[in-house]
N, C-alpha and C positions, 0 to 999 in steps of 0.2 A: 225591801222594795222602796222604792223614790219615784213620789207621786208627782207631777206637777199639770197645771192648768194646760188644758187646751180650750181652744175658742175657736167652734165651726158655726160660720152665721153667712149669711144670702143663699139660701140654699132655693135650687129649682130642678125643679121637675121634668124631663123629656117625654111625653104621650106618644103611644102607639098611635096612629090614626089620630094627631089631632082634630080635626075636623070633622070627621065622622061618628067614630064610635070610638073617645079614648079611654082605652079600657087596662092599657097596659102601660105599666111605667121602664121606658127601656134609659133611663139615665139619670143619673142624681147630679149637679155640680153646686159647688160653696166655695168657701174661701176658708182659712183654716189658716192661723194663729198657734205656735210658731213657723214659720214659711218653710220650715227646715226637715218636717216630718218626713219620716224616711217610708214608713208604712201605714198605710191607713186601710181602714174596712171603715165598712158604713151597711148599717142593718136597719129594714124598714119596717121591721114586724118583732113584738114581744118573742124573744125563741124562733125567731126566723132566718132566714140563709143571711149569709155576712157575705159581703159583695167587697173584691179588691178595688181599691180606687188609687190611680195615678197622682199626682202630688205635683205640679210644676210652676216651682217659685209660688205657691199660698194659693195655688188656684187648681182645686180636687176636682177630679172626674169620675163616677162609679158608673161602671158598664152593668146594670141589674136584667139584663135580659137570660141569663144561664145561671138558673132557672128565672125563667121570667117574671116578675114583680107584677102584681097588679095591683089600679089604683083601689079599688074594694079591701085589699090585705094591709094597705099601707098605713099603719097607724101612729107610726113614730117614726125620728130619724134618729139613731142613734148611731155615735159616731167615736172609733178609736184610732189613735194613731202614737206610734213610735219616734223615737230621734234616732 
């Protein structure tokens, strides 16, 4: 196995209801070092669902609504990705 560095940094948030009651988290997006990752997940809880996320040119999208994220579960962002 051939480890190398990845670098996920500016990462933000999408709320359900922002203005209301934001209670659910329906989107992850960051940036992500090598631009070339061919597959990425990105997981928002210790042992929690791993969400697919988009990749175009170093700038990731994670759709976490299926099953839906909330901000109360979200305790980490952990993030993998493929060449």
């Amino acid at each position: 196995m051939v480890a190398s560095k990845l670098l996920a940094f500016g990462a933000l948030f999408a709320l359900t209801g922002e203005l209301t009651a934001p209670t659910n988290l329906d989107q992850v997006t960051f940036t992500i070092a090598p631009t070339t990752a061919t597959t990425v997940k990105a997981q928002l809880a210790s042992a929690g669902t791993w969400y697919s996320c988009a990749n175009t040119a170093g700038s990731v999208t994670c759709n976490t609504t299926s099953p839906q994220a909330t901000v109360a579960a979200a305790t980490q962002l952990t993030v993998v990705a493929t060449q």
